[in-house]
C-alpha positions as CSV (number, residue, x, y, z in Angstrom):
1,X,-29.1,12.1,1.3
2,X,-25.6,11.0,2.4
3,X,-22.9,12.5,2.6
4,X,-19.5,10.8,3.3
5,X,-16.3,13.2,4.4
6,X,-12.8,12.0,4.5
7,X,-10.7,15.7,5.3
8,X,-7.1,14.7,4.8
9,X,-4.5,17.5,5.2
10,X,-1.4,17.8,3.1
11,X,0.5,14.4,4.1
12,X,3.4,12.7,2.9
13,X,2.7,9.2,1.8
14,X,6.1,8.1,1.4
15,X,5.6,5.1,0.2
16,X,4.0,3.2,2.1
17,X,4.0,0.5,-0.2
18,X,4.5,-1.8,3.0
19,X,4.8,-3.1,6.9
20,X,6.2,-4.9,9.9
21,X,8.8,-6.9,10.0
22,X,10.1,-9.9,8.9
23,X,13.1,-12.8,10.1
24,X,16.3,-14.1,9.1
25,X,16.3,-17.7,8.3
26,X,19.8,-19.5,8.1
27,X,21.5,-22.8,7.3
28,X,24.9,-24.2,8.9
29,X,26.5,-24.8,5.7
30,X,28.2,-22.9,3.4
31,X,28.5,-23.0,-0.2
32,X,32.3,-23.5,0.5
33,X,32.1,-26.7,2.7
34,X,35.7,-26.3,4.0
35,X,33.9,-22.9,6.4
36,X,30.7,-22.8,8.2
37,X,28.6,-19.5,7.4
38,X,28.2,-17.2,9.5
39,X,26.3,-14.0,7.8
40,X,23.1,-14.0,6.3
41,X,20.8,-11.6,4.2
42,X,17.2,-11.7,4.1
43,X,14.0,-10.4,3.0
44,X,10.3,-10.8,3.9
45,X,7.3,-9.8,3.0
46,X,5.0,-9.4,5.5
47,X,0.9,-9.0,6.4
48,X,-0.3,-8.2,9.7
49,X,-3.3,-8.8,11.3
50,X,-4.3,-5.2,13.1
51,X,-7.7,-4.3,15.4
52,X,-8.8,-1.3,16.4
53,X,-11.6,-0.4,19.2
54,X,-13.4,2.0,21.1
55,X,-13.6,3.3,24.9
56,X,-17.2,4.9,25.0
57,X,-17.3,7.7,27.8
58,X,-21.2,8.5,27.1
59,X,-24.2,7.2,25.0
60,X,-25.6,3.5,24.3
61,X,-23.6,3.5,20.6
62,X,-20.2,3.2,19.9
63,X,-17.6,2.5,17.1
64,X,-17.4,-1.2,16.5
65,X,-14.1,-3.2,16.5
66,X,-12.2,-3.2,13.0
67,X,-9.6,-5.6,11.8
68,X,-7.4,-4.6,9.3
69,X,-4.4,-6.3,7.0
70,X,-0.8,-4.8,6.9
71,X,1.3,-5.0,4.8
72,X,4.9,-4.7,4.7
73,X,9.1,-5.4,3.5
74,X,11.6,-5.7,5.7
75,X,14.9,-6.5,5.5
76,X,17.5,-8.3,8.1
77,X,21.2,-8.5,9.0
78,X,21.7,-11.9,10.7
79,X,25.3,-12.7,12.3
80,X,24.9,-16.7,13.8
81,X,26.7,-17.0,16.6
82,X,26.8,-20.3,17.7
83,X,25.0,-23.2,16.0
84,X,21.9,-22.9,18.6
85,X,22.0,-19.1,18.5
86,X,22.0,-16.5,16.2
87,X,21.1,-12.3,16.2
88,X,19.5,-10.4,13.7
89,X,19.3,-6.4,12.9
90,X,16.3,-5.8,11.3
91,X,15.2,-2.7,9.0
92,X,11.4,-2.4,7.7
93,X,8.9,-0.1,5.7
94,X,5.3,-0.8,5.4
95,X,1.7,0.7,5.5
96,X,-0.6,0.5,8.7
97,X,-4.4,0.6,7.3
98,X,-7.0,1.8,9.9
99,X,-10.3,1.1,9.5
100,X,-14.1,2.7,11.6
101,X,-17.2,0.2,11.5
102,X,-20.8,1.4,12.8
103,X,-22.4,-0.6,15.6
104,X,-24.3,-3.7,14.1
105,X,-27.2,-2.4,15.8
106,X,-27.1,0.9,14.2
107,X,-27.8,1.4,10.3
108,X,-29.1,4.8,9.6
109,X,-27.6,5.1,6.0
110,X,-29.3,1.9,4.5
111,X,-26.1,-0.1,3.2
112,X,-25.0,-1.8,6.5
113,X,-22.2,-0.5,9.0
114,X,-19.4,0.3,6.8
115,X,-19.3,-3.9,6.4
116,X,-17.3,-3.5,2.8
117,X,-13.7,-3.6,3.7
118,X,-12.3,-1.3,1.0
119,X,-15.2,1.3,1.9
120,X,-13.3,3.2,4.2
121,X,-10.2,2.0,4.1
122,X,-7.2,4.3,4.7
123,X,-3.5,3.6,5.1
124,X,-0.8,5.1,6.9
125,X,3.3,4.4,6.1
126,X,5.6,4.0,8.7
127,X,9.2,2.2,9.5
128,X,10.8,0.0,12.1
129,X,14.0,-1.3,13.5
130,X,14.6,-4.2,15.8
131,X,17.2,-6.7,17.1
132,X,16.0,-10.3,17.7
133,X,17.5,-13.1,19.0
134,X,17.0,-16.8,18.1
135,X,17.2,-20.5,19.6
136,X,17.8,-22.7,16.7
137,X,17.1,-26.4,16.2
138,X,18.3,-28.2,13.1
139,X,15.1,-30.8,12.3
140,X,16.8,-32.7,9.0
141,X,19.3,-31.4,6.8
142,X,16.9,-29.7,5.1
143,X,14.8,-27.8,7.8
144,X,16.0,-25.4,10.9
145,X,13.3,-24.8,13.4
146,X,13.9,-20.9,15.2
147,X,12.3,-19.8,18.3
148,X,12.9,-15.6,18.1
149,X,12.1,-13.0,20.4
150,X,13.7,-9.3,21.0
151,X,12.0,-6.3,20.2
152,X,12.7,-2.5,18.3
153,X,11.3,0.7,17.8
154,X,8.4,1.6,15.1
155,X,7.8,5.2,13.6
156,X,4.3,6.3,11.8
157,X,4.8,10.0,12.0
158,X,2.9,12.6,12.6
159,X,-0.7,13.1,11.0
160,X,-4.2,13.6,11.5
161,X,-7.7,12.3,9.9
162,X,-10.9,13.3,9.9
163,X,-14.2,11.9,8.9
164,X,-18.1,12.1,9.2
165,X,-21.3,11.1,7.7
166,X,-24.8,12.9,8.2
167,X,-28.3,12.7,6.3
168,X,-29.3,15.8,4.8
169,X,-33.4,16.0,4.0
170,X,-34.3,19.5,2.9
171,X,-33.7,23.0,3.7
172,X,-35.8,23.3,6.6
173,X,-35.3,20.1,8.6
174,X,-32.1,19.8,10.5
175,X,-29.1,17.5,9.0
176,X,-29.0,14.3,11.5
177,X,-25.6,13.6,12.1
178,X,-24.5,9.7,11.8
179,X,-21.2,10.1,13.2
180,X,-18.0,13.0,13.3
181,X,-14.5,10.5,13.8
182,X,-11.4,11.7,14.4
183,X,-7.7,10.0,14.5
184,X,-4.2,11.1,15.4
185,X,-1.1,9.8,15.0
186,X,1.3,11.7,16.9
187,X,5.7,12.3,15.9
188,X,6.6,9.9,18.5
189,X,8.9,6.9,18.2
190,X,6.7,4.1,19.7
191,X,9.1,0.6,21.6
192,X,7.8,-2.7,21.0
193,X,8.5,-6.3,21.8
194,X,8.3,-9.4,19.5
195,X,7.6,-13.1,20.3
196,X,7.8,-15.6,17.2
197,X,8.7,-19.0,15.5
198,X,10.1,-19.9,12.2
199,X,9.8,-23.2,10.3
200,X,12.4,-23.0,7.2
201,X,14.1,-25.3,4.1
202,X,17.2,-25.3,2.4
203,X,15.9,-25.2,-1.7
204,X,18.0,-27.0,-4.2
205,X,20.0,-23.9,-4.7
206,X,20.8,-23.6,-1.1
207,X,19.3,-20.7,-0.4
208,X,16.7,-20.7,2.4
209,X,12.9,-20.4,2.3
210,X,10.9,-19.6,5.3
211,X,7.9,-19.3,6.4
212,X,7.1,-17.4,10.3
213,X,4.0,-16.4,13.0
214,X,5.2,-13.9,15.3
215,X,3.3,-11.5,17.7
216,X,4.4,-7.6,18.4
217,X,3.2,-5.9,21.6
218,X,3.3,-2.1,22.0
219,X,3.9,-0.2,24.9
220,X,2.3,2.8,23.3
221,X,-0.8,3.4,20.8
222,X,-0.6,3.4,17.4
223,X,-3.1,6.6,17.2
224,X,-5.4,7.5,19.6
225,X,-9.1,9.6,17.9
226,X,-12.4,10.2,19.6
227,X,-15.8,10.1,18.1
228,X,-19.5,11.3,18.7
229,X,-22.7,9.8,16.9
230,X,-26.1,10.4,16.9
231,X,-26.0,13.9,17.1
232,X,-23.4,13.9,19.8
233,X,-26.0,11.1,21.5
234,X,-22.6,8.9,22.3
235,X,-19.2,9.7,22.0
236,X,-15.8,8.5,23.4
237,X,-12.4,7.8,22.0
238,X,-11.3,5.3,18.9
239,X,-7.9,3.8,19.5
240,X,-5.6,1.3,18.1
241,X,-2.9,-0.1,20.6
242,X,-0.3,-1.0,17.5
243,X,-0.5,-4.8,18.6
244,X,0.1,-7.1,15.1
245,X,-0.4,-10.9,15.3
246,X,2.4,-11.1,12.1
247,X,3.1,-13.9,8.7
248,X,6.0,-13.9,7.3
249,X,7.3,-15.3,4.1
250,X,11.0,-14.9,4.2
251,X,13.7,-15.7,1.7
252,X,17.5,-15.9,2.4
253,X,20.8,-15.6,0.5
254,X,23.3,-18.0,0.5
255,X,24.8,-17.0,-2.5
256,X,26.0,-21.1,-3.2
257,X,25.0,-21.0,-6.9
258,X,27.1,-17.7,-8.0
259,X,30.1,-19.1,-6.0
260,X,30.0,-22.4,-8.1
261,X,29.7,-20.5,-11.5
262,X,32.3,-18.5,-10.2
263,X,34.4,-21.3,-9.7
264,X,33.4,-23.3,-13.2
265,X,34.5,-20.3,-15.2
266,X,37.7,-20.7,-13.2
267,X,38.6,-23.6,-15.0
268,X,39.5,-21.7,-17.5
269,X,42.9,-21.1,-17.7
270,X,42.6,-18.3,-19.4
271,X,40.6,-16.5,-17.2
272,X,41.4,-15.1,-13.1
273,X,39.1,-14.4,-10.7
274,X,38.0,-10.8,-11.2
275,X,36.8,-12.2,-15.0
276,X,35.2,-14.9,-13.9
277,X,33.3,-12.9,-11.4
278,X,32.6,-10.4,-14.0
279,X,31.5,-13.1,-16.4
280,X,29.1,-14.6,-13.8
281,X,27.2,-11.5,-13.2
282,X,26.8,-10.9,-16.9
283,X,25.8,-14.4,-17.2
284,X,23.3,-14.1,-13.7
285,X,21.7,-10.6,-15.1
286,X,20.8,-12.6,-18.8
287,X,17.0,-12.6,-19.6
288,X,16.3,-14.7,-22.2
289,X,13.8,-12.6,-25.3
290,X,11.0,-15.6,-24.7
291,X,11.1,-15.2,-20.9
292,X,7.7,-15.4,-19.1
293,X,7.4,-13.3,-15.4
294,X,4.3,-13.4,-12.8
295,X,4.2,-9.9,-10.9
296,X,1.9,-9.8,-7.7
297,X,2.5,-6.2,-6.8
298,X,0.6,-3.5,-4.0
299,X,0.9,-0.2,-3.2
300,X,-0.9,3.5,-3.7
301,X,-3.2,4.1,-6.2
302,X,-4.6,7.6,-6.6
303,X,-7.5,8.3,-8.4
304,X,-7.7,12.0,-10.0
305,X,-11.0,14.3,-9.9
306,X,-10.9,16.2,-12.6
307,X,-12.5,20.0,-13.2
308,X,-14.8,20.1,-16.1
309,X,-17.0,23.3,-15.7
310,X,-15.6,26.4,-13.4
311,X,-15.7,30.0,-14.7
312,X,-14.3,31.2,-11.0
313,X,-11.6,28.5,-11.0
314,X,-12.4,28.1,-7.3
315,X,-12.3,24.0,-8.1
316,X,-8.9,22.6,-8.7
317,X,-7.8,18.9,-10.0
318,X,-7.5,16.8,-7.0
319,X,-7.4,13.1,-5.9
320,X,-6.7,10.7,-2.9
321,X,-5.1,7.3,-2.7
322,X,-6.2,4.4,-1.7
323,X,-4.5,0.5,-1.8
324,X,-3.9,-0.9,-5.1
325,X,-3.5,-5.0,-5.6
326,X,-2.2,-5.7,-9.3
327,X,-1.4,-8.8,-11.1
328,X,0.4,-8.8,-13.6
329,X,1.9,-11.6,-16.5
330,X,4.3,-10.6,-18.8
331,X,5.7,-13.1,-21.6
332,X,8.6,-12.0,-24.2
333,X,8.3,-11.3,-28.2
334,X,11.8,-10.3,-29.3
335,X,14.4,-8.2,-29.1
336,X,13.4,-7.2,-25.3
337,X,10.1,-6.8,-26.4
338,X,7.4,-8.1,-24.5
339,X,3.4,-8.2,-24.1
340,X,1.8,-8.0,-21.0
341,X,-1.9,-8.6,-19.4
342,X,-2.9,-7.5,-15.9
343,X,-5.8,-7.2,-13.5
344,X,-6.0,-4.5,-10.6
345,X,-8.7,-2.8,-8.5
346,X,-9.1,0.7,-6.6
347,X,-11.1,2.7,-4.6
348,X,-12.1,5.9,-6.6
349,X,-12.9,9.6,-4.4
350,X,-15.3,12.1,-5.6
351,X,-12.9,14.8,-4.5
352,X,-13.4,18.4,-3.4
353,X,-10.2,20.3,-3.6
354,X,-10.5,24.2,-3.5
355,X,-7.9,26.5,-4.5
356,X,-8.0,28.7,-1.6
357,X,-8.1,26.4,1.2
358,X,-4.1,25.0,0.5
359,X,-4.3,22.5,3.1
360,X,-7.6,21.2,3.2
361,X,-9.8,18.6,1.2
362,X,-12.9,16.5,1.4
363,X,-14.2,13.6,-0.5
364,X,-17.1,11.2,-0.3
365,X,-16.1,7.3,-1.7
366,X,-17.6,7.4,-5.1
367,X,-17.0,3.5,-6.6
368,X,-14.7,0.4,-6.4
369,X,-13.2,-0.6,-9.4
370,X,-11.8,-3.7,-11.4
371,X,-9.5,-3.0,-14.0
372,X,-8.3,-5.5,-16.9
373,X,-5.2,-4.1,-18.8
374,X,-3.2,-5.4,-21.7
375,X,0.1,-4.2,-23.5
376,X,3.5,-3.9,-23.9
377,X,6.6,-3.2,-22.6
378,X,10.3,-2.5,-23.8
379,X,13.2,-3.3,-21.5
380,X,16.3,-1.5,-21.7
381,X,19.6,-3.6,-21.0
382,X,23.0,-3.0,-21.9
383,X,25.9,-5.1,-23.3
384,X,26.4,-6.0,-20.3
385,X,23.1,-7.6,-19.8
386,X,22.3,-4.7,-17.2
387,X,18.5,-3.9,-16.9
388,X,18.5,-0.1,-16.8
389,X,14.7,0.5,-16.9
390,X,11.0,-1.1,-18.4
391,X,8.6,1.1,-20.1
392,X,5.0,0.2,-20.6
393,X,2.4,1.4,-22.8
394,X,-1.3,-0.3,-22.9
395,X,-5.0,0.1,-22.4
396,X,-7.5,-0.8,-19.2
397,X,-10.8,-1.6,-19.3
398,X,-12.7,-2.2,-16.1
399,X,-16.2,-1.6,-14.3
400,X,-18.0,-0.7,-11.0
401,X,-20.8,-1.9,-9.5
402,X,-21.9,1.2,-8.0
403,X,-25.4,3.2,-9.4
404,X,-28.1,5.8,-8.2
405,X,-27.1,9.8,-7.4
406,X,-26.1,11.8,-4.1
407,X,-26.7,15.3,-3.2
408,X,-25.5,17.5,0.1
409,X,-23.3,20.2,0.8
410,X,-20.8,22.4,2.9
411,X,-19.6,25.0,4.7
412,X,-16.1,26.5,5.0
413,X,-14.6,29.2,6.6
414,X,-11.6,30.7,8.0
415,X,-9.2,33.9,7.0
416,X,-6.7,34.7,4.0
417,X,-4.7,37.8,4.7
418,X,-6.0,38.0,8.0
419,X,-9.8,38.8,6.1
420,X,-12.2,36.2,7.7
421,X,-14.3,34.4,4.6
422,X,-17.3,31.8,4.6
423,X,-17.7,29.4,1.3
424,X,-21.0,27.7,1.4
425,X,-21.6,24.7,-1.3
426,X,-24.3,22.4,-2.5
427,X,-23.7,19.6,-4.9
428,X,-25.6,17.0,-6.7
429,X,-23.6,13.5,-7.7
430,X,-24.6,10.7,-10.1
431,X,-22.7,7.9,-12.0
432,X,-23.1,7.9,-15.9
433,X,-21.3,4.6,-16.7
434,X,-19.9,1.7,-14.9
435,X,-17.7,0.7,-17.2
436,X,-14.3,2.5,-17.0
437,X,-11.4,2.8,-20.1
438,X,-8.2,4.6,-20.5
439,X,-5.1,3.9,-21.5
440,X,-1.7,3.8,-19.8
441,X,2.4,4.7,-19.4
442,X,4.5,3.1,-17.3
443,X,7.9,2.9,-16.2
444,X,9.2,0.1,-13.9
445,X,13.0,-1.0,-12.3
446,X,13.3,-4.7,-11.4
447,X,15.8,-5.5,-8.9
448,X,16.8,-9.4,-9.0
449,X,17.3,-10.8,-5.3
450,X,18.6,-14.0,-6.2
451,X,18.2,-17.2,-9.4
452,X,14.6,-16.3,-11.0
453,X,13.0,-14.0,-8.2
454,X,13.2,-10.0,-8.4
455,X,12.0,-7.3,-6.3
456,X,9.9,-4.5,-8.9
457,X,9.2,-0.9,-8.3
458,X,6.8,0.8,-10.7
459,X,5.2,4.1,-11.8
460,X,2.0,4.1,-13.7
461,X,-0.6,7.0,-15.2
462,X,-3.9,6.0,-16.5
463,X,-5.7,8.7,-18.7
464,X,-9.4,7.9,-18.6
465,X,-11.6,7.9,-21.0
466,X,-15.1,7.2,-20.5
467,X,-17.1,9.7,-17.8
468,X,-18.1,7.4,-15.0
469,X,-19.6,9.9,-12.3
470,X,-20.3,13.4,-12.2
471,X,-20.8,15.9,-9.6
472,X,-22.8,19.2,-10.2
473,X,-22.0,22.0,-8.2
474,X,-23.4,25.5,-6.7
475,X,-21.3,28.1,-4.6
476,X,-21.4,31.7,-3.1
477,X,-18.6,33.8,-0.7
478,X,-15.8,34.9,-1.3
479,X,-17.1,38.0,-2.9
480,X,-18.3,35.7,-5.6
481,X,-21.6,35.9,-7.4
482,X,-24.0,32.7,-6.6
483,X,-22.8,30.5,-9.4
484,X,-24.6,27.0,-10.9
485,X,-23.1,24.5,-12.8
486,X,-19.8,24.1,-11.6
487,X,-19.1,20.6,-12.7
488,X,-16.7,17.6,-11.8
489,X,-16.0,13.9,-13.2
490,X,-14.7,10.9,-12.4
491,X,-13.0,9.1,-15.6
492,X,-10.9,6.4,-14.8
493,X,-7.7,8.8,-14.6
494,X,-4.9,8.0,-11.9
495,X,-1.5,7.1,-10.9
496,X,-0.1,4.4,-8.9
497,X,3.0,3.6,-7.5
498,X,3.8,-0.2,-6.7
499,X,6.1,-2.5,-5.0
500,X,6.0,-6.0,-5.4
501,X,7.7,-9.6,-6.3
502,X,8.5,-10.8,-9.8
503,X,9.0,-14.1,-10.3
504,X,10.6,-15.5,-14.1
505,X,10.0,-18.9,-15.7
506,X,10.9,-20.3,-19.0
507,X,13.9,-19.4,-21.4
508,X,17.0,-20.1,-21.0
């Protein structure tokens, strides 16, 4: 049997939704052509490429090297200075996944060493600053070549994560462990430096596209664990240095085409310059009724394990999160109605959450699912063409590829009110469907950067409705009676929280 144990304490997942850093690109001329500009506002999305290794101190087997994908948002301040030179104050968010693969040469569970990359896939937030200076090179009027370096400070905060795997074969043998990991990020704020280039084009509405490679060096570790497999066989530590070879795609405001509406409605003589710049942001917030918008979106999505059967209430509700892609197309009906069809996928945890341990949890990876959804959704605007807030309501239907059962067990102990208790466990897990339905409620805010593009932050619940896995249960301790048929399920039921781009076409 295998069992698979991912102990997460009580952590803040601010919202990670999403990483390192991304660039300023500029242009040298204004939408007034009578002055040069000189301040620039940009935003990047970002993904990283991260590794991390092992330093073994004992034993023939160690951890094998894992690569990883950040993601992240940034935005940056960027002041040019001289046509050649410019600076730029940077501020990012973003999530730092961490990965653990088994030795090639080592495959004691049967399914190959860890070799999907959403198996055991786990994600930490965190948030930078940096100041970066550039050499500039204008190529044609159209495109600006940069050359950037400077460097900043990056923040993961404090937390710790635990996991192991053993085969368990009967009540007399021995369990054979397979490997006991442990990671910890520490409270520290941890320098870096940054080395990049930037090639970037002036679009037809003179704002600035760009696309960058750049490479951060740390001077100190991202998180720094230590491991021991094989029933303690080989052991040393698991570290990631918090190097990221970085791509960035970049977009900059000019602001060139709400200056020139500004300007047309000018020509009105009967209207000044406050009501013209009042008309043109009622006239830049309009979304036409017939409207279509693509939506590529990430962020957390956390799958809930719900409590069927417990007549000592020692079980409680309890899920973990894991990264959640979505796409999404959405197309208008009337009246700021509008349909919408998407496609996501998430890992789902087969979750043990008890009520009197507050801090601790443990979980084995029960299936990876794709999810096809369809519905609608309402947006709020007012008179003055303000987007206040979306609501969506729709159904998913999805599957997983995952079949056969599981059984193993554990033992906890520790004190409550200074009175030292021992909890012992066995369980028995098996999947029932691999098709997945529920239906869905969702609220969304969409934030427009500039002409047809829009940042989106969403909220989503998902009430399942088909039983996909089930987990049988018995316990003793506590002063409890050995008790059977304790039961668990996995239906589909979760919540996400996204970030992500929106892009409109069609309409007016």
């Amino acid at each position: 049997m295998i069992k698979l144990e991912k102990r997460m304490p009580q952590m803040n997942l601010g919202f990670l939704l999403l990483l390192l850093h991304f660039t300023a690109s500029s242009q040298t001329s204004a939408p007034d052509s009578t002055q040069e500009l000189k301040n620039l506002y940009s935003f990047s999305l970002v993904n990283g490429l991260n590794q991390s290794h092992s330093e073994p101190i004992y034993g023939d087997l160690q951890m094998a090297k894992a690569t990883s994908v950040t993601h992240g948002f940034n935005f940056h301040y960027t002041r040019i200075l001289h046509p050649a030179i410019d600076l730029s104050a940077g501020l990012g968010f973003g999530a730092l996944p961490f990965r653990y693969k088994l030795p090639e040469n080592y495959n004691p569970i049967g399914y190959g060493p860890f070799m999907n990359y959403f198996n055991n896939l786990n994600y930490k937030g965190f948030w930078r600053v940096e100041l970066l200076a550039s050499y500039r090179k204008q190529l044609t009027d159209e495109r600006l070549l940069r050359a950037q370096v400077g460097g900043g400070f990056v923040h993961y905060g404090a937390y710790s994560y635990g996991s192991q795997s053993y085969i368990s074969y009967d009540t007399i043998q021995p369990d054979e462990q397979i490997y006991d990991l442990d990671i910890l990020f520490n409270n520290r704020i941890k320098p870096f430096v940054s080395f990049g280039g930037e090639l970037s084009k002036t679009l037809k509405n003179r704002d600035v596209l760009g696309f960058k490679l750049s490479y951060d060096y740390a001077f100190n570790t991202a998180f720094e664990g230590s491991y021991v497999m094989k029933n303690q066989t080989s052991a040393g530590k698991y570290i990631n240095n918090g190097h990221f070879l970085n791509f960035h795609l970049t977009y900059t405001l000019t602001r060139a085409k709400h200056i020139q509406t500004i300007k047309a409605l000018q020509l009105d003589p009967n209207m000044d310059r406050k009501g013209a710049r009042k008309a043109a942001r009622k006239q830049k917030r309009y979304i036409d009724p017939s409207s279509k918008f693509i939506n590529v979106s990430g962020g957390a999505g956390i799958g809930l394990t719900r409590v069927i059967k417990d007549p000592n209430s020692i079980f409680i509700n309890y899920g973990f999160g894991s990264f959640l892609p979505r796409l999404t197309f959405e197309k208008g009906l009337k009246n700021q109605f509008f349909y919408e069809f998407g496609f996501h996928s998430q890992l789902f945890w087969d979750v043990q959450k008890f009520s009197f341990d507050k801090y601790g949890a443990s979980g084995n990876s029960a299936f990876y699912a794709y999810q096809f959804s369809g519905g609608g959704l309402y947006r709020l605007i007012l008179p003055n063409n303000y987007n206040v807030i979306n609501v969506h309501a729709g159904m998913s239907l999805g599957f997983h590829l995952e079949n056969g059962s599981g059984y193993g067990g554990g033992v906890i102990s520790g004190e409550i009110n200074g009175v030292p208790y021992q909890f012992s466990y066995t369980y028995t897990s098996e999947i029932h469907s691999n098709i997945l339905s529920s239906v869905y409620l969702g609220l969304s805010k969409d934030f427009r950067i500039v002409n047809n593009l829009y940042l989106s932050l969403s909220y989503r619940q998902q009430f399942g409705l088909i039983k996909a896995a089930q987990t049988t249960y018995a316990y003793s301790g506590l002063n409890i009676p050995y008790t059977e048929g304790v039961q668990t399920k996995i239906n589909g039921t979760s919540k996400d929280f996204q970030l992500g781009f929106k892009v409109k076409f069609g309409g007016e």
